[in-house]
N, C-alpha and C positions, 0 to 999 in steps of 0.2 A: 746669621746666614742659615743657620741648622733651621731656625725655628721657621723662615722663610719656603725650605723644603721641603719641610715637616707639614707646612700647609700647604705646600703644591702639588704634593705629589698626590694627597687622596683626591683635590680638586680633581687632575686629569685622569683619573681613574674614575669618578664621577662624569667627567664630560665626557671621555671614551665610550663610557653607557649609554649617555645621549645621542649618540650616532652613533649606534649597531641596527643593523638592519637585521627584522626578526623573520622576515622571509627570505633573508639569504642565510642567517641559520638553521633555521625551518630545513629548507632547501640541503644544505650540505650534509644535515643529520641523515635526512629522509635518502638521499644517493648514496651518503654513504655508510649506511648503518640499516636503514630500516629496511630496504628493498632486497639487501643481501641473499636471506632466505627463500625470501618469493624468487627471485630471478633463476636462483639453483632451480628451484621445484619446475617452474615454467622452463628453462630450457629440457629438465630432465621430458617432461609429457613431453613437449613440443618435437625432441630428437625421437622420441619412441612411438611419437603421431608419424614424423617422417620417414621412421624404417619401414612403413607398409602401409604406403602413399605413393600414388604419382609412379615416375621407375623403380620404386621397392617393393609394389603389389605384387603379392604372389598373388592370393584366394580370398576370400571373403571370409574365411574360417581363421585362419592367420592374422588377418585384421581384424575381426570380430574377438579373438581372444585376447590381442594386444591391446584395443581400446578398453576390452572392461577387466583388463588385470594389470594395466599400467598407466594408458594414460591417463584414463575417467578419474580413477583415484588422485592419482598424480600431480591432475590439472587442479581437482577440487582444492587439495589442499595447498597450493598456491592461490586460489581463489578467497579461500579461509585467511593465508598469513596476508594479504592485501588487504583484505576487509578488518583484521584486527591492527592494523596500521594506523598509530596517531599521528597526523601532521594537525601542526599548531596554528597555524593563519591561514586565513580562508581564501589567498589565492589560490595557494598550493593544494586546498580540502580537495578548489574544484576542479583542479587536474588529476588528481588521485581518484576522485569520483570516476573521471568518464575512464580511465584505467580499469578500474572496478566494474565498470557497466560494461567494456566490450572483451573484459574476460569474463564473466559471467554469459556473456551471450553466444563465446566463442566453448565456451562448457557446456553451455545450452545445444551446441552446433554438436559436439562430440556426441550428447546424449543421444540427438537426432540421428545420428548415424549409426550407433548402435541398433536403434530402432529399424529403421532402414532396411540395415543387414537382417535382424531378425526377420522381419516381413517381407523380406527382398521386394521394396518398396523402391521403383525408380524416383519418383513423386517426392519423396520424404529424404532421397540423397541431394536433387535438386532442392528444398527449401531449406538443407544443412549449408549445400553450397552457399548458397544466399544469406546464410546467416554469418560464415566462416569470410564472407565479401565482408560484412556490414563488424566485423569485430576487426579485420584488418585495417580497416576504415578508422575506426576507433583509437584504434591501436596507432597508427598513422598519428593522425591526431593528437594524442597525447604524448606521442616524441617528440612530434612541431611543439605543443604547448610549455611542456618541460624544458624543452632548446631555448624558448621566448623567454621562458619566467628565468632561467638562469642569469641569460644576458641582459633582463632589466637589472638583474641583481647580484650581479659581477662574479657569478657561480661559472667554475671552469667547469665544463662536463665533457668527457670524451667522447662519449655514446649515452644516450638511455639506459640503462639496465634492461630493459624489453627483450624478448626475443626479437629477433627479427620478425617484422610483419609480412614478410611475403613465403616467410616458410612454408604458409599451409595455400 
């Protein structure tokens, strides 16, 4: 009987192997380990985009100081820990990808505005806007696609880790 065990038991720790699904590990690691630090950094710019924004504007001086001593920085390096982010299977890469592409473009948006303000450029806040639409969009998007890939892959997720995409 021992020796009957004694072969059954590495057997199903072998076939256990055989069915593990390497995009719902992928998946659990990257939610719950990798995104940790990005999501801190992203909501910290995102809350400090918000305090002089929308009903928090005081001045253009105010907002012009906050964007490039908080959030510009802020955001970048939440842009950085996403882009040093390994995921291992390539459904997941290309969800992480278009993450990567519309906070870069929503970076891009912050930059623009700075600009903006410097030039007190109506022209240059309107194509920030348009750009700050097209990273929301994005951003959208890769919470839909995140939600999908979970439940092809029996991943509980609460929420995204994202900030909220209608914040800005």
């Amino acid at each position: 009987m021992k020796k009957v065990l004694f072969c059954l038991v590495p057997l199903l720790f072998l076939l256990s192997a055989c069915f593990s699904d390497p995009v719902q590990d992928d998946l659990i690691d990257y939610n719950n380990q990798e995104l940790k630090k990005a999501a801190q950094l992203e909501k910290e710019a995102i809350d400090a985009y918000d305090s002089v924004t929308g009903a928090n504007y005081t001045s253009d001086a105010v907002m012009y100081d906050t964007m490039t001593s908080e959030v510009i920085p802020t955001y970048r390096k939440f842009v950085d820990e996403l882009e040093n982010i390994e995921v291992e299977t390539d459904e997941l890469r290309k969800v992480h990808e278009g993450y990567i592409k519309a906070a870069n473009t929503q970076y891009n948006a912050f930059i623009k505005i700075v600009s903006a303000l410097e030039k007190q450029d109506r022209n240059l806040i309107a194509e920030a806007n348009a750009m700050l639409d097209e990273a929301r969009k994005g951003i959208r998007d890769y919470n839909a696609a995140i939600k999908k890939l979970a439940k092809e892959h029996d991943v509980k997720i609460d929420e995204p880790k994202t900030q909220r995409e209608n914040s800005l």
